[in-house]
C-alpha positions in Angstrom: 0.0 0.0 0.0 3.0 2.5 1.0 4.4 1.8 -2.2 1.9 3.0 -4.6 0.7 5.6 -2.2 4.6 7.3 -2.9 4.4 7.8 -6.6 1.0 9.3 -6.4 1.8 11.1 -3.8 4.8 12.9 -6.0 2.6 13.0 -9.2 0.0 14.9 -7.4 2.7 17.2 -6.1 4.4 17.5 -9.5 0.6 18.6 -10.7 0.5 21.3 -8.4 3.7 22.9 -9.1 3.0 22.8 -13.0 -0.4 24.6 -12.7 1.3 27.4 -9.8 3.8 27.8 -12.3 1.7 27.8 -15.6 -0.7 30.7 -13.4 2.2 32.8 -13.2 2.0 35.7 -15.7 5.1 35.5 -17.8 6.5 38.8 -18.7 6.8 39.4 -22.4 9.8 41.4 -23.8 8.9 43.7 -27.1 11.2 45.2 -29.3 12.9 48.1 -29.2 10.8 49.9 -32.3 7.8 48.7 -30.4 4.7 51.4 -30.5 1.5 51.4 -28.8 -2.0 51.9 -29.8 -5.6 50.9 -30.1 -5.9 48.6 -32.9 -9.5 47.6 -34.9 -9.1 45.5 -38.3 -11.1 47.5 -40.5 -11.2 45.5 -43.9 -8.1 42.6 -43.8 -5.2 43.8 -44.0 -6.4 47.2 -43.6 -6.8 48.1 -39.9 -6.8 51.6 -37.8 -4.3 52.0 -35.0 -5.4 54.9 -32.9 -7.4 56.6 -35.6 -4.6 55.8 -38.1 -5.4 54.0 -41.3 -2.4 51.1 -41.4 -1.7 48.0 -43.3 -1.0 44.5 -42.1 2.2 43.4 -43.5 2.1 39.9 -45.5 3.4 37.8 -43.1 2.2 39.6 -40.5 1.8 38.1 -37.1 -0.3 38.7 -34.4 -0.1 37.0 -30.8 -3.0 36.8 -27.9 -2.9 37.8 -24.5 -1.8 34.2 -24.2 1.4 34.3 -26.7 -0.3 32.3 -29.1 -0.4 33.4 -32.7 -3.3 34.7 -33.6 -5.6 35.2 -37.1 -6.4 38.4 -37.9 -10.0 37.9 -39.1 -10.4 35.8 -35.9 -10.3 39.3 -34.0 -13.7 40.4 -35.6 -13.8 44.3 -35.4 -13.3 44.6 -31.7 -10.5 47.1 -30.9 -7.3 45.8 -28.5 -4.9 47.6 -27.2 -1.7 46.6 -28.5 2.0 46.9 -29.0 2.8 47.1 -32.5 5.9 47.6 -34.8 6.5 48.6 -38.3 8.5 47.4 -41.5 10.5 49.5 -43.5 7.8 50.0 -46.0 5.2 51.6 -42.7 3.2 48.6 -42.5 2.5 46.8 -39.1 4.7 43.7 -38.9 4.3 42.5 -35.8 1.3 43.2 -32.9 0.9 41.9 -29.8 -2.5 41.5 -27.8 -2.2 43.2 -24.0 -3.7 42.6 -21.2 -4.9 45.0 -18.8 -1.9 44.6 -17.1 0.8 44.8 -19.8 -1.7 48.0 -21.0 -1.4 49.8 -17.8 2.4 49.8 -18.0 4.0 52.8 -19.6 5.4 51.2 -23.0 9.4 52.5 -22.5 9.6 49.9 -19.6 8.2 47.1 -21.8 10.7 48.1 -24.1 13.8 45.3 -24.7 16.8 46.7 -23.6 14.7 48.9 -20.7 14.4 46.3 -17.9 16.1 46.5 -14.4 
């Protein structure tokens, strides 16, 4: 009886740590170039970042709140607030999903390069 009571014992504890780890709110490091705005896919790959008509980029990619990649006509016509960078030719490239808490940080210490 002790002896199968042991390995379920350390599987259940193994369990635990997994999920208090997976609960923790990994921080996510953004570029340099990174901007901020309010994004809202107008007509793919046409979208308006703050009031500004943009582009999506082919090839663009977008990830969730949750790091996962994301398609941009799976975001409907809700607007997100985001982090966002640009190519060489002004289109977005790259966007990022926040959540509230990422949003409520001020963008230069979400910046690579910026951390303490």
């Amino acid at each position: 009886m002790l002896t199968t009571m042991r390995p379920i014992r350390l599987l259940m504890i193994f369990l635990l740590a997994t999920l208090a780890f997976s609960a923790m709110a990994a921080q996510r490091d953004f570029p340099a170039s990174t901007l901020r705005g309010k994004l809202t896919i107008t007509d793919y790959p046409n979208v308006t970042v703050s009031g500004n008509a943009l582009r999506l980029s082919p090839g663009s990619r977008i990830w969730n709140t949750e790091q996962l990649t994301q398609i941009p006509n799976s975001l409907g016509t809700d607007t997100y607030v985001v982090n966002y960078t640009l190519n060489a030719q002004g289109e977005i490239d790259r966007v990022w999903v926040l959540t509230p808490d990422e949003a409520s940080q001020k963008i230069e210490t979400q910046r690579n390069g910026n951390k303490l």
